[in-house]
matplotlib code that plots the C-alpha trace (Angstrom):
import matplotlib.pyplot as plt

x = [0.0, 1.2, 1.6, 0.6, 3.3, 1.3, 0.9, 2.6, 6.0, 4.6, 3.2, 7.0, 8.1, 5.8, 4.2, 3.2, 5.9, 8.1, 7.9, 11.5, 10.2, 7.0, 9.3, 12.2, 10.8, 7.4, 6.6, 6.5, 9.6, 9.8, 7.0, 5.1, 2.0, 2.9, 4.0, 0.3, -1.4, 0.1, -0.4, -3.7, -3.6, -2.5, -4.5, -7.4, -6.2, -5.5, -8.8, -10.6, -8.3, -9.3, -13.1, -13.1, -10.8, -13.0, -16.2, -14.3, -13.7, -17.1, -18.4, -15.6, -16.7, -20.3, -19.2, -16.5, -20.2, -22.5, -19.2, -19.5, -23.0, -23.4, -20.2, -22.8, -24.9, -22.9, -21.5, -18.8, -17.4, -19.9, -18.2, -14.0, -15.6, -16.7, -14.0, -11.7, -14.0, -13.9, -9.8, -9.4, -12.1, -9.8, -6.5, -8.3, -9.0, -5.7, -4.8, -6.9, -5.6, -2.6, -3.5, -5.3, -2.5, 0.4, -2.3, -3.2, 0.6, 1.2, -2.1, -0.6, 2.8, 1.2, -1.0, 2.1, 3.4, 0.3, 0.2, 3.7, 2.5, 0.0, -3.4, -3.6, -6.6, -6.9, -6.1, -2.9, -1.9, -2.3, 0.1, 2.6, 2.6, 4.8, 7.4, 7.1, 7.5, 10.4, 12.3, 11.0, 11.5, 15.4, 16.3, 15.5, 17.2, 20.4, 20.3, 19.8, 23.1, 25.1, 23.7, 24.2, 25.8, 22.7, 19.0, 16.5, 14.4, 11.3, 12.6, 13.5, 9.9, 8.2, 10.8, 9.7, 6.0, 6.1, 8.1, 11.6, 14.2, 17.7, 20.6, 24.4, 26.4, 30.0, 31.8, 28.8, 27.2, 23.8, 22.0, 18.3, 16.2, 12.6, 9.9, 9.7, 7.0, 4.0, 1.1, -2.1, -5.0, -7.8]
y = [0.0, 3.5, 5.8, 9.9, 12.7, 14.1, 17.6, 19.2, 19.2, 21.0, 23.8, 25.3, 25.9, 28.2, 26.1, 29.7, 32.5, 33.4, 36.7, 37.1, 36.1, 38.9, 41.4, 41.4, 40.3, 42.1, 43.0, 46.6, 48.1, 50.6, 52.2, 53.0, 53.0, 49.5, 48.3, 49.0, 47.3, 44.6, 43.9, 44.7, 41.8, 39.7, 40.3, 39.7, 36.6, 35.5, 36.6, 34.3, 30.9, 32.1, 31.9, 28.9, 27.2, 28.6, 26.5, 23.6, 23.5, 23.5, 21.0, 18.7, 19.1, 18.1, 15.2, 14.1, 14.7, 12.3, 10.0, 9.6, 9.3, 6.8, 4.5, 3.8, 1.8, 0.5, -3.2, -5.2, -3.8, -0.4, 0.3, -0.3, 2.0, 4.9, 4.7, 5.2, 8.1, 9.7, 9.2, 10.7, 13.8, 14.4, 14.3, 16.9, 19.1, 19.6, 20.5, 23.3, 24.3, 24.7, 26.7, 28.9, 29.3, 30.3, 32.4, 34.3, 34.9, 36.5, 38.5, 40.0, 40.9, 42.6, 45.1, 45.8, 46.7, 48.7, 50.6, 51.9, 53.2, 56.0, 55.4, 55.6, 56.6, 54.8, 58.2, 58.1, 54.9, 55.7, 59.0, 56.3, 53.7, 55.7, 55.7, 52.5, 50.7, 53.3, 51.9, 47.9, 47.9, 49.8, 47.2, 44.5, 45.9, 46.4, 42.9, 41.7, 43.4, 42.1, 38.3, 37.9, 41.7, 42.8, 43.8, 41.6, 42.5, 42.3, 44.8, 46.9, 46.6, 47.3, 50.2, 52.1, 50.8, 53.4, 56.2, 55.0, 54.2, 52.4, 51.9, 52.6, 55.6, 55.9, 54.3, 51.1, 51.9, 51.4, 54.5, 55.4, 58.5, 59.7, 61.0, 58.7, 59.8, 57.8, 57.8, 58.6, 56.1, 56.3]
z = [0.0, -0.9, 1.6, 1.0, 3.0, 5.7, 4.1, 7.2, 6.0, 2.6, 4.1, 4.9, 1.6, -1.3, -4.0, -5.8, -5.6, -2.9, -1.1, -2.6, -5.8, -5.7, -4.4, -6.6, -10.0, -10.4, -13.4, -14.4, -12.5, -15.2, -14.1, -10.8, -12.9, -14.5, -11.2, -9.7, -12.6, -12.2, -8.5, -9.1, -11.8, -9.1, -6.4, -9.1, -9.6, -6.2, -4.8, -7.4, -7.0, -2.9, -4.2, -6.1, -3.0, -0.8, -3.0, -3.0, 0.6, 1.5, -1.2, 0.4, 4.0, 3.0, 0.7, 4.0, 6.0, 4.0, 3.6, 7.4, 7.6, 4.7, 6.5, 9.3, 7.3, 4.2, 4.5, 2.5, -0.8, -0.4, 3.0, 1.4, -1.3, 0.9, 3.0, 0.4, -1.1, 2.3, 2.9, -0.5, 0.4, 3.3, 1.4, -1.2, 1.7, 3.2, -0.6, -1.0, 2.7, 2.1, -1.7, 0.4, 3.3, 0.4, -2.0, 0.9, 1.8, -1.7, -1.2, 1.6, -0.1, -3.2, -0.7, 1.0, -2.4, -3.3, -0.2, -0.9, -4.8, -5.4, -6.7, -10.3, -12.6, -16.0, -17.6, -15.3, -16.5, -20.3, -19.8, -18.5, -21.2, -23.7, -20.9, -19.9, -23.7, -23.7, -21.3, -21.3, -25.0, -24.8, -21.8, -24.2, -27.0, -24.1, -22.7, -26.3, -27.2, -24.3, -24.9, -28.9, -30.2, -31.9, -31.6, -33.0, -35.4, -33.2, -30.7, -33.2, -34.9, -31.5, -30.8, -34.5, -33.5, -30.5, -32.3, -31.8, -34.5, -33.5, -35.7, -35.4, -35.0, -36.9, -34.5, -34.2, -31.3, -30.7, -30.7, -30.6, -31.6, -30.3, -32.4, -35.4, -37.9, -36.8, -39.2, -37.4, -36.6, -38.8]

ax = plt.figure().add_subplot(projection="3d")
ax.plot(x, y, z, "-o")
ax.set_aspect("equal")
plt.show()
């Protein structure tokens, strides 16, 4: 017979991101403005796997509940059945314990990070996007450069599609220049 871990010894070590992880590798560093989106993306996120753990919890407890009640009458091969059903309903709900114990960890680091950003308004957050392409798009292009010695094609594409051009000054150097010709939207 196999036996399961008890789930204690799980519950020590994140099976979504670390603290460290949320912290130090959020998306949208560029920006404050992307920085709060993207928490708020998060926090979206986290609240509905809470939900739908939170749903699942209960239908388990009630399906553990008629397990138990059902045990005091059933007999032979009916009672083995329903006795593995129930061991199994249990196992399912220290699962969705411990998913709620590490989602709500991370929902508690990404308020902490949206206490220490300003509120934005959605008008807010469209004056910052230029910015933020700016600077996502021209790290890329960098960390490109330092991995292979050139800018791929599709940096440089998105760079011209935000008003940017990039080439090479006389000496080879990577430059850049704002304020590309755009055509404007129909």
């Amino acid at each position: 017979m196999v036996r399961a871990c008890n789930m204690d010894i799980f519950r020590n070590v994140p099976f979504g991101n670390s603290v460290f992880q949320i912290v130090n590798f959020t998306d949208g560093k560029e920006t404050p403005q992307r920085r709060y989106r993207h928490c708020l993306l998060q926090l979206n996120q986290k609240s509905n796997i809470l939900k739908e753990c939170e749903f699942r919890q209960k239908r388990c407890k009630i399906d553990i509940l008629e397990l138990k009640e059902k045990l005091k009458s059933a007999q032979g091969f009916e009672k083995q059945r329903l006795e593995i059903n129930l061991e199994e309903k249990e196992y399912q709900l220290s699962v969705e314990i411990k998913l709620i114990e590490d989602c709500m960890i991370e929902v508690v680091i990404y308020q902490r990070i949206l206490k220490s950003l300003p509120v934005f308004t959605r008008e807010e957050f469209e004056q910052a996007e230029q910015e933020y392409w700016e600077k996502r798009l021209l790290s890329n292009a960098r960390r490109e450069m330092i991995a292979s010695g050139s800018v791929s094609p599709q940096t440089i594409e998105s760079l011209e599609n935000i008003g940017m051009s990039i080439g090479r000054n006389k000496d080879g150097q990577i430059i850049y220049e704002k304020g590309l010709f755009l055509p404007k939207p129909n």
